[in-house]
TIZA-910411 format. One record per residue: residue in three letters; x negated, y negated, z of N, C-alpha, C in turn. Coordinates in steps of 0.2 Angstrom, whole numbers, plus 2048, in hexadecimal, padded with zeros to 3 digits. Each point is the difference from the previous one (the first is absolute). Layout:
<sites>
ALAXYZXYZXYZ ...
</sites>
This chain:
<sites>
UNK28CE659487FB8017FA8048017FA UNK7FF7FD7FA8018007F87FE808800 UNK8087FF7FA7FE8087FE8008037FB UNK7FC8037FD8008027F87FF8087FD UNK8027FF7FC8008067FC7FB8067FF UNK7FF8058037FC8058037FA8007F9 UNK7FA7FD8047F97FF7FB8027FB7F9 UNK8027FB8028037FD7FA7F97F97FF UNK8007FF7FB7FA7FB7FE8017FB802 UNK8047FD8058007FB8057FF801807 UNK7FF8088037FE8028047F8802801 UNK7FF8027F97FA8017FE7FB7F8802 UNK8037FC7FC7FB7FB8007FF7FC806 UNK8058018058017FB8077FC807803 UNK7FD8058007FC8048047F97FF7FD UNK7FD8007FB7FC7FD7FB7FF7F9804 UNK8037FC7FF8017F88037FE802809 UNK8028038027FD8008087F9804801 UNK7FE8057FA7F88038017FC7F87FD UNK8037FD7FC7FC7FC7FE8007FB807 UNK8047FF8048007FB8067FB804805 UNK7FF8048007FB805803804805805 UNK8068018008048068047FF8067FE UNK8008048057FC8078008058057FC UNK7FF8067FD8038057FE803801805 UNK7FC8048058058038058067FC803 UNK8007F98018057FB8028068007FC UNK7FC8017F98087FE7FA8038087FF UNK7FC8038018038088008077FF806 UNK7FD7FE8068058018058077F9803 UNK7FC7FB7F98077FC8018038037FB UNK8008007F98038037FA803807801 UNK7FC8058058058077FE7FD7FF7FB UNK7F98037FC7FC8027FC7FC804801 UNK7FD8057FC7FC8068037F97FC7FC UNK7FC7FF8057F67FC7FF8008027FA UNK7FF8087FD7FE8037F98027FC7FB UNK8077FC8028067FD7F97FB7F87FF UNK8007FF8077FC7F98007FA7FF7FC UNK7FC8058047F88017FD8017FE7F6 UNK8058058008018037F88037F97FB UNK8037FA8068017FC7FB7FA7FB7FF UNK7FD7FD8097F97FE8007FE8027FA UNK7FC8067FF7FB8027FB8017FD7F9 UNK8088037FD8037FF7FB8017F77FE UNK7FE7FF8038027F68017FB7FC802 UNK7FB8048047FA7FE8027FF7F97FB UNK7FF7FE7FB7FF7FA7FC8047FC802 UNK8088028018047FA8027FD7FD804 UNK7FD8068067FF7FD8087FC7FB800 UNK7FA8047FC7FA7FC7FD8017F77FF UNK8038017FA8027F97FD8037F9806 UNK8028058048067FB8057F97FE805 UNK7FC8068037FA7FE8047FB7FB7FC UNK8008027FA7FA7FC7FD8037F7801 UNK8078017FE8047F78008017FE807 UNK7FF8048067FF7FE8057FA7FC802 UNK7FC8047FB7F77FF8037FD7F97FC UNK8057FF7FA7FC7FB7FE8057FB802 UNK8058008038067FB8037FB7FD807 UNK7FD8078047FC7FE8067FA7FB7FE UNK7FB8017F97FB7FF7FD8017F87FD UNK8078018028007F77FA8027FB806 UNK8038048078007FB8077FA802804 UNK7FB8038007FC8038067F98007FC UNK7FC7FB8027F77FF7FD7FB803806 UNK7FC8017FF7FB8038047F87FC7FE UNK7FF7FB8027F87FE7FF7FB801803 UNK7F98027FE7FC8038027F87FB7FD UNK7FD7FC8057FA7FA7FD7FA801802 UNK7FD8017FD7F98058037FC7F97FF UNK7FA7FC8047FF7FB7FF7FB801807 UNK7F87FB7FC7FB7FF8068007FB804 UNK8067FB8018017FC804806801802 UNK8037FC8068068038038067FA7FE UNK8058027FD8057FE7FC8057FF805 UNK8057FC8008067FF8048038047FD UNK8088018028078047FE8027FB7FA UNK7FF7F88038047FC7F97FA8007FA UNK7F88028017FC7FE7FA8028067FC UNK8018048048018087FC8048007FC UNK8067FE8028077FE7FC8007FB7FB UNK7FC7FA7FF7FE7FC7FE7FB8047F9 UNK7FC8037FF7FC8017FF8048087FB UNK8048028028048057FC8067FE7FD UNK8017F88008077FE7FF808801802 UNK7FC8018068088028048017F9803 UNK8078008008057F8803803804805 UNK7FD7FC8088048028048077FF801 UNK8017FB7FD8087FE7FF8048077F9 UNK7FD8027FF8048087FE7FF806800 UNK7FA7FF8067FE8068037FF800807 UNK8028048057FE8028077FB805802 UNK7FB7FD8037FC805804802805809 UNK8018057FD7FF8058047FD803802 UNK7FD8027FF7F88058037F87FC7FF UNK7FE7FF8027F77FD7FF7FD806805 UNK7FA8037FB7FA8058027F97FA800 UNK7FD7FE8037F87FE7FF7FB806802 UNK7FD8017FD7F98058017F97FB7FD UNK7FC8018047F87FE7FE7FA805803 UNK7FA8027FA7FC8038027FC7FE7FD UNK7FA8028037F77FD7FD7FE8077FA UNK7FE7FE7FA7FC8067FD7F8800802 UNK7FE8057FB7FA8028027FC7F7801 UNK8017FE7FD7FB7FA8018007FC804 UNK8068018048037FB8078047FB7FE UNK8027FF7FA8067FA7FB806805802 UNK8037FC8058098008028057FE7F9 UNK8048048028038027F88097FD807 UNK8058007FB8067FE8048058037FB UNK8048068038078017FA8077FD804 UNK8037FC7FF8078008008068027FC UNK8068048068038067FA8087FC804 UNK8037FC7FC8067FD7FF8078027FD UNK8038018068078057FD8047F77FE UNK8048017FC8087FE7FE8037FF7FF UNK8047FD8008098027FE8047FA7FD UNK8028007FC8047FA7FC8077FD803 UNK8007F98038047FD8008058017FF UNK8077FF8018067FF7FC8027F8800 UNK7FF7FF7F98017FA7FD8037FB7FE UNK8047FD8018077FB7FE807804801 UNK8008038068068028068057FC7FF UNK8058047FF8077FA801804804806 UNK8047FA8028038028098057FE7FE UNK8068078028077FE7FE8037FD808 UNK8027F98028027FE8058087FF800 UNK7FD80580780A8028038037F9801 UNK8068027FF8077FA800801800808 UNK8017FB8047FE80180680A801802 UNK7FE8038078038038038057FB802 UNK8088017FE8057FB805806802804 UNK7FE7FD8048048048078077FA801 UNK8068037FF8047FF802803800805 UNK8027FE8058007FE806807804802 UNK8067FD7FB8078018018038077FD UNK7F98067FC8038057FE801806804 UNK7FF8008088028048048057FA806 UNK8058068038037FA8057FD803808 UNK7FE7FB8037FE802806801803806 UNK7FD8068038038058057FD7FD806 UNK8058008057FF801809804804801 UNK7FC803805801804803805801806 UNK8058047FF8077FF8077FE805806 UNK8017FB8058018058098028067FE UNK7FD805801803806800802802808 UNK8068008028047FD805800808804 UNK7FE8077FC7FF8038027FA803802 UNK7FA7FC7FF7F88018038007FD806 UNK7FD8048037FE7FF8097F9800802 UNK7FF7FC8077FA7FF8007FE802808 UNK7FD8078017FD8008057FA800801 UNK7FD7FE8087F87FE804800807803 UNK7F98047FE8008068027F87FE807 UNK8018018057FC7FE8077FD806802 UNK7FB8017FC7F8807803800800806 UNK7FF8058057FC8028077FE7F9802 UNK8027FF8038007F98067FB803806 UNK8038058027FC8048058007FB805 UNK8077FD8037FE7FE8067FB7FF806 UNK7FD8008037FB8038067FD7FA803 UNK7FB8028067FD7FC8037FA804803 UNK7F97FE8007FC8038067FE7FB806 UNK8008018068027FC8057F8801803 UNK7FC7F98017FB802805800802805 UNK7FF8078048008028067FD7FB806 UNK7FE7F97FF7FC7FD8048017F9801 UNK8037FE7FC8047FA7FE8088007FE UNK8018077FD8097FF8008017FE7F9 UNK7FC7FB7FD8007FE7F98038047FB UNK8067FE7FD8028077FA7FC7FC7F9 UNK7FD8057FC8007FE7FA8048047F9 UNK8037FC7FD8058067FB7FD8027FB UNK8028067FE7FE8047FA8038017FB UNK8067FB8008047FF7FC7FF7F87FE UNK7FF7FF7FA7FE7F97FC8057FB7FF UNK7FF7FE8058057FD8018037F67F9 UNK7F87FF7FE8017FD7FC8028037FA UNK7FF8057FE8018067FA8087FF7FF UNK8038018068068018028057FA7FE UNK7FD7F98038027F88008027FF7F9 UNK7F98037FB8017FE7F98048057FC UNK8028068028068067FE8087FB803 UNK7FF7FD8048067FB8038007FA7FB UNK7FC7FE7FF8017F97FA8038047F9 UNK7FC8068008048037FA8077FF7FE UNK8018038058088018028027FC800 UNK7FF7F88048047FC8008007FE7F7 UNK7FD8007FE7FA7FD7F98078037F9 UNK8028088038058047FA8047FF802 UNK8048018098058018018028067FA UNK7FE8048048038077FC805805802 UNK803804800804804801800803803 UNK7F98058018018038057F7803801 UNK7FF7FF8057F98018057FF808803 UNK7FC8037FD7FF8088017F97FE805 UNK7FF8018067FB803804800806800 UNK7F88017FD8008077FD7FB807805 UNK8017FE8067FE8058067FA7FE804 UNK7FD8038057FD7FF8057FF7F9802 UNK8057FC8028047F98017FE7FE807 UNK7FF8078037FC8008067FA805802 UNK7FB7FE8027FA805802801807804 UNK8037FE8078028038057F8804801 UNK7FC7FE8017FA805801801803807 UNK8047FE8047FE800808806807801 UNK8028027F98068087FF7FB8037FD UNK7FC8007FC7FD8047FC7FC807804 UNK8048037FD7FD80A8057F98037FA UNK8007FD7FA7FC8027FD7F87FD801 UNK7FF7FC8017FB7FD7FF7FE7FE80B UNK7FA8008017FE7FC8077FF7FC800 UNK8057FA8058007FB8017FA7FC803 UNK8017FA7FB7F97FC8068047FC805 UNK7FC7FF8038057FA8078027FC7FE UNK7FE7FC7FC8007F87FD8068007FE UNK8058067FD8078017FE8077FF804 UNK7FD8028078048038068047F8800 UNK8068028028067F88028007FA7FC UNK7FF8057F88007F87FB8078027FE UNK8058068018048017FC8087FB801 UNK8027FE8058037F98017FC7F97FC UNK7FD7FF7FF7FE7FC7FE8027FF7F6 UNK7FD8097FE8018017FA80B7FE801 UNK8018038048087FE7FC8017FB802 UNK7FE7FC8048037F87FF7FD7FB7FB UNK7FA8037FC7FF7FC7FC8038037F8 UNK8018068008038047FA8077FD7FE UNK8037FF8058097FD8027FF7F97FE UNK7FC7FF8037FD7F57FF8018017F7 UNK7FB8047FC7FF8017FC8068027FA UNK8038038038088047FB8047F9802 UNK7FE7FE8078087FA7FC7FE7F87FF UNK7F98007FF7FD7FC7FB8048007F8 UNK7FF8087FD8018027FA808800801 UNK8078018058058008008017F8801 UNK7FF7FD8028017F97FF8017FC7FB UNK7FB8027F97FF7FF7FB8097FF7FB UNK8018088038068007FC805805803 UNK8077FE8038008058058048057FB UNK8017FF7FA8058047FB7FA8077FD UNK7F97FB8017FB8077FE801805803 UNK8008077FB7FD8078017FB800802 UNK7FF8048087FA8008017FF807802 UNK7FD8037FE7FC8078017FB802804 UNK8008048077FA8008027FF808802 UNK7FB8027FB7FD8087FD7FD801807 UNK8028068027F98018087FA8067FA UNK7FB7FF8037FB8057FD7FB801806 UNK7FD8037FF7FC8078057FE7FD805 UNK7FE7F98027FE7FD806806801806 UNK8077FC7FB807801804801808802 UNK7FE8027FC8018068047FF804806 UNK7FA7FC8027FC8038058057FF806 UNK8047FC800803800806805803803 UNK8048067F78048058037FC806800 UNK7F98027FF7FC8048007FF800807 UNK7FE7FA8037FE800808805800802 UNK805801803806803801801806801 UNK8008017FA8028097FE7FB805803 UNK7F97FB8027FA8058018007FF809 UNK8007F98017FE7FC808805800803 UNK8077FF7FE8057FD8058068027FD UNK8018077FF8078027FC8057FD802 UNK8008018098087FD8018027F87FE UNK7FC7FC7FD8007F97FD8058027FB UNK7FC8047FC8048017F6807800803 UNK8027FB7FA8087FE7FF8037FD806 UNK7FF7FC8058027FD8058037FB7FC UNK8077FE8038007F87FE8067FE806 UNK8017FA8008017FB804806801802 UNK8037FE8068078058028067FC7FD UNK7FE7F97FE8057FB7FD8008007F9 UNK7FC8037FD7FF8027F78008077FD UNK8038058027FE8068008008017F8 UNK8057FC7FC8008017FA7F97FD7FB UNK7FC7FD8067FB7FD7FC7F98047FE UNK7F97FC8017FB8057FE7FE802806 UNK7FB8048007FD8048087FD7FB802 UNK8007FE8067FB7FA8057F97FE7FD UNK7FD8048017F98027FE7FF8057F9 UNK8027F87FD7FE8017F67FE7FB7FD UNK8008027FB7FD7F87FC8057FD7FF UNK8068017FC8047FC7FF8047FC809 UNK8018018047FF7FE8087FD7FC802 UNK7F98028017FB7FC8037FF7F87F8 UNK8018027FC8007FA7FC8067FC800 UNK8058048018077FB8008018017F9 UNK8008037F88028007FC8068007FE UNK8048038048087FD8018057FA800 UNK7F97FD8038017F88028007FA7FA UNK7FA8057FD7FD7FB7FA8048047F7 UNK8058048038038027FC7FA8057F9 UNK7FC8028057F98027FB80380A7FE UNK7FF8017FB8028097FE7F8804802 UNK8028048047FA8048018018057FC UNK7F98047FE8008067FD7FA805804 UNK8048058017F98048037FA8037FC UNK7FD8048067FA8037FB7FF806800 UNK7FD8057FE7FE7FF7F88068007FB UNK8068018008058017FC8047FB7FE UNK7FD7F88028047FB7FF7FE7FC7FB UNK8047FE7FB7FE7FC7F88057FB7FF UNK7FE7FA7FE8057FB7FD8008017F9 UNK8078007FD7FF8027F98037F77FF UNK7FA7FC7FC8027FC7FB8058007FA UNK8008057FD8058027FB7FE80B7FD UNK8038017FE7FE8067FE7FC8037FC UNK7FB7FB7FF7F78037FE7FC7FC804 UNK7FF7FE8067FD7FC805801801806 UNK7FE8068057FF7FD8077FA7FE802 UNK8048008057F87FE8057FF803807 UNK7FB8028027FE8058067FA7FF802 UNK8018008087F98018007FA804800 UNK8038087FF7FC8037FC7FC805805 UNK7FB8057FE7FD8068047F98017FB UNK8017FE7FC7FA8017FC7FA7FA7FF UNK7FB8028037FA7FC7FF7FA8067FE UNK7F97FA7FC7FC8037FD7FA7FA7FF UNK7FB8058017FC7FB8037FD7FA7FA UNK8008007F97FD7FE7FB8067FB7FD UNK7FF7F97FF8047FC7FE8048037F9 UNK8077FF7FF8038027FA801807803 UNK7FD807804801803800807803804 UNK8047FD8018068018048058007FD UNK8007FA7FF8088007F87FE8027F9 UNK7FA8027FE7FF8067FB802806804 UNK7FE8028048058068048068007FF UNK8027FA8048098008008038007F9 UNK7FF7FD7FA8037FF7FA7FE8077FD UNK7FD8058047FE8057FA8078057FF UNK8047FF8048058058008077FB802 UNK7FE7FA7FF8057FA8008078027FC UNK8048008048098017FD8047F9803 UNK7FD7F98028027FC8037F97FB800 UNK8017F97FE7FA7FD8037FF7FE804 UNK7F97FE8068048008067F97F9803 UNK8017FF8057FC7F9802801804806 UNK7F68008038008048067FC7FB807 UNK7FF8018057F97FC8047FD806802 UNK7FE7FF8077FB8068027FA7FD800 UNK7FC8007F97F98007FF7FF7F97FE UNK8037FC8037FB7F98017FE7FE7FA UNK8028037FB7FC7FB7F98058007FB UNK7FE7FC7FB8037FF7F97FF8057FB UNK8048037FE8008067FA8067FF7FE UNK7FF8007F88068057FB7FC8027FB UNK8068047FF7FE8077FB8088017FC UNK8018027FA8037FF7FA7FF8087FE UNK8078038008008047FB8078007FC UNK7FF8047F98078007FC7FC807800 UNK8098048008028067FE8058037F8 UNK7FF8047FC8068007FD802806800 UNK8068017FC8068058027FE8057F6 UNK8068028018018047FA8017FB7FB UNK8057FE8018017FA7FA7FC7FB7FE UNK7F88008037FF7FB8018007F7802 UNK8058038038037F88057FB800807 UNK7FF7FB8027F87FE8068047FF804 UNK7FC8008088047FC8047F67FF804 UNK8017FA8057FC7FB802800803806 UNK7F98038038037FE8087F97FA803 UNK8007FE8067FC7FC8027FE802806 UNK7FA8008037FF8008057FA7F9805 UNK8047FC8057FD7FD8007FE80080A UNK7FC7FB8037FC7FE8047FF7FA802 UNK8017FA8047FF7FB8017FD7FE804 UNK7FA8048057FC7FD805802800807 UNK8017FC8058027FF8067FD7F8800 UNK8037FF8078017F98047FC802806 UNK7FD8068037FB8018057FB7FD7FF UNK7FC7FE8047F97FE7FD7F98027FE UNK7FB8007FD7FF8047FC7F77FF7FE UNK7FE7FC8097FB7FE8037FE808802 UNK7F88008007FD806800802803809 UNK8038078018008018068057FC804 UNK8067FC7FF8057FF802806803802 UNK8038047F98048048027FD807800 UNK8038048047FC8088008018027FB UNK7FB8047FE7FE8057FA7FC8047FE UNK8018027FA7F98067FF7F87FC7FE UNK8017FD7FD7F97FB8028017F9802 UNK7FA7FC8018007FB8028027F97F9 UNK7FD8007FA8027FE7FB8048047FC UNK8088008008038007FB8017FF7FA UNK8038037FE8027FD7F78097FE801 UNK7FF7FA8038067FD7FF8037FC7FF UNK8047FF7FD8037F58008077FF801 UNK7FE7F88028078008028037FD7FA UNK8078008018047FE7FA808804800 UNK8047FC7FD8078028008028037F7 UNK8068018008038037FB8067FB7FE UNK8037FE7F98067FC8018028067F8 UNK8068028018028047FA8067FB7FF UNK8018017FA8067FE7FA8058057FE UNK8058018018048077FE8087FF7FF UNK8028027FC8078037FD804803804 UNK8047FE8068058058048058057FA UNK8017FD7FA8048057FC7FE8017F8 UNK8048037FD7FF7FF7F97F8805800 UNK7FB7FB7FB7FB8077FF7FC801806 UNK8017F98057FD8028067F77FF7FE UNK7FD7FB7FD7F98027FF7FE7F9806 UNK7F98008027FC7FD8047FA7FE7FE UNK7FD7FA8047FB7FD7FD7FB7FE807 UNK7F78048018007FF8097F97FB800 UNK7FF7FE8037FE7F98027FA800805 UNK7F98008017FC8018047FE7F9800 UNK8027FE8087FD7FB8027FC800806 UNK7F97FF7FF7F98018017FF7FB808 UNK7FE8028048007FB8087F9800800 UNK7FC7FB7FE7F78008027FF7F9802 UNK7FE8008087FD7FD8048047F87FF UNK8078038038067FB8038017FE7F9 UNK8018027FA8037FC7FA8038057F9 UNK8067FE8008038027FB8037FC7F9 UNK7FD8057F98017FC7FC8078037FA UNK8047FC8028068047FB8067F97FE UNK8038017FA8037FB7FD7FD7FB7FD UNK7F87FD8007FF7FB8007FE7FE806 UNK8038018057FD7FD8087FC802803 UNK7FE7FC8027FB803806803800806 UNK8008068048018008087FD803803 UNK7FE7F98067FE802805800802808 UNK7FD8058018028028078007FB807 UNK8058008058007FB8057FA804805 UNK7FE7FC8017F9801807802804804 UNK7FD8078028028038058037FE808 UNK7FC7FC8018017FC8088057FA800 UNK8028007F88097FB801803805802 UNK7FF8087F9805804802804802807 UNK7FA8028038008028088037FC804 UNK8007FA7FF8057FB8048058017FE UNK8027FE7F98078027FF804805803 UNK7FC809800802803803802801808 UNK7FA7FF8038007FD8088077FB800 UNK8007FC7FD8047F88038088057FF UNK8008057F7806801802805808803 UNK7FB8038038018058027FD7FF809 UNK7FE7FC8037FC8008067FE806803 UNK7FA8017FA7FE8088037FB7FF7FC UNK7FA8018057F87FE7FE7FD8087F9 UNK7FC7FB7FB7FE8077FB7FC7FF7FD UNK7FA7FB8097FA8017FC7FB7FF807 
</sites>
């Protein structure tokens, strides 16, 4: 704001100039730093100036703005009116038209038209801009280099391997989607990426579970479940045998040191009398062969794959029943970002924190669905229509330097996936099951 010399006749007149604009005392009191009494006292004192400026307004508004008013016992148009009063609508605009008609005492209809307008602006000149030239060669062209330090891993949601077996026919049906699955492996082949995080209950194991009452339809599927789990990891080891592969156990897997520890103590820690430095007989890492496929197991709950030093990933303890609700949990007291499963759906949630100095740091918390299936009353659970989806996770990350990430939800709806521009689609469940069958010879359906 321009500043002047305390009540100086330049300041005078520019507060005088805005009561003439129609701004209130009290307003110019409280931009100015002036006490209203000082204002009142010039208003009064000057009043004519004000006057004078108001009156140049009125006759400046009276020399653009006509008002017509044609009182007449037959009914006139707008252009007779104008006609008739010598207005040229080519330098005058109508804005406003009122018509009223009433009968007098005698029953002779009487007709007023009350015509506002407004005068033209008349012989306009257009100053036309010098047109724009775009020189092609005054920037030199940027592409973009491999950053030879970015990496790319395929993060694999609750597979939940499983089967329910018909008690009366023997028929196994899986409850793990297996064409969800097919199109998570095209992924893979698709990036060939670095390294492959399976991110927990990779197996159902219902027929261990001490919490929950089993139905019958569970009992003697759990052979089935690790000859197709195994089929399934070295599907995804084939791809690439130099791949990091990561396989997270989560709270399913655990059921089977749980049943143990509770049904069959003397089992915990048994192992093979030719391997003693190996894993317990009756484990996950064992019964799958992970050894063999050179796969890294992490336990649970305390087992996390760190991507870099602001990213792990876990399969996690916390769920909450309302979408978004869970990783707004988890990031609320976030010191790490972290990609979780458990809860079958897609969420992320973002928060920035800052310090004293004002420097931020970013955490993220994210979710990316499962590869179970997600058909009403298939897999167990607390209702019969869940809120789930299938879908995978592909993250982009820094192993050094600032270490930042970039996370990638890829959406699995009714066998097709749409990422890079491609379409991909799911192979037919009943090729799949051959495949498997032919290369395992062990029936898993």
């Amino acid at each position: 704001m321009k500043h002047f010399l305390k009540y100086s006749t330049e300041l005078i007149d520019l507060i005088l100039g805005e009561l003439s604009n129609g701004a209130s005392v009290k307003d110019l009191s409280k931009k100015y730093a002036i006490d209203t009494r000082r204002i009142y006292e010039w208003k009064n004192k000057h009043r004519k100036k004000v006057d004078v400026s108001i009156k140049q307004d009125l006759e400046i508004k009276e020399e653009n703005e006509k008002v017509i008013t044609s009182n007449s016992k037959e009914f006139l148009t707008i252009e007779e009116v104008l006609r008739k009063n010598g207005i040229s609508q080519d330098e005058w605009e109508v804005t406003n038209v009122k018509i009223n008609n009433w009968e007098d005492s005698s029953g002779e209809v009487h007709y007023q038209n009350k015509i506002n307008l407004i005068k033209k602006n008349i012989n306009l000149t257009y100053e036309v801009p010098a047109p724009i030239i775009i020189n092609n060669n005054s920037h030199q062209s940027y592409r973009a280099t491999l950053n030879t330090n970015l990496k790319c891993a395929i993060i694999l949601p609750d597979i939940q391997t499983g089967f329910r077996r018909d008690v009366n026919t023997g028929k196994l049906t899986a409850i793990h989607d297996r064409v969800a699955i097919d199109l998570a492996l095209q992924l893979i082949k698709y990036l060939n990426p670095h390294r492959v995080v399976l991110l927990g209950d990779n197996l159902d194991l219902a027929e261990f579970s001490t919490k929950y009452q089993i139905s019958n339809d569970f009992y003697f599927t759990t052979q089935a479940s690790l000859v197709e789990l195994a089929w399934w990891l070295g599907q995804i080891r084939s791809i690439n045998p130099n791949m990091q592969i990561d396989y997270t156990q989560g709270n399913h897997e655990k059921r089977l040191e749980k049943y143990i520890n509770e049904k069959a103590i003397a089992l915990s820690g048994l192992k093979a009398a030719n391997n003693l430095n190996g894993f317990p007989s009756i484990s996950v890492e064992s019964l799958l062969g992970l050894d063999s496929l050179n796969i890294k197991c992490h336990s649970y709950p305390e087992g996390k794959v760190a991507l870099n030093s602001n990213l792990i990933c876990i399969h996690g303890e916390t769920a909450k029943g309302q979408s978004g609700a869970t990783v707004s949990e988890l990031v609320k007291s976030a010191r790490v970002s972290v990609i979780q499963g458990h809860i079958h759906r897609h969420e992320v949630a973002v928060r920035t924190t800052w310090d004293a100095y004002d420097d931020y740091y970013q955490y993220t918390a994210a979710s990316f669905g499962c590869l179970c299936k997600i058909a009403p009353g298939v897999v167990p659970g607390m209702k019969i229509r869940q809120n789930w989806q299938n879908g995978i996770g592909i993250v982009w990350y820094e192993e050094s330097g600032l270490e930042q990430f970039r996370l990638e939800y890829v959406p699995i709806i009714n066998g097709r996936s749409l990422y890079d521009g491609v379409i991909f689609n799911g192979s037919n469940e009943s090729d799949i099951v051959k495949n498997i069958e032919s290369d395992t010879n062990y029936k898993v359906s």
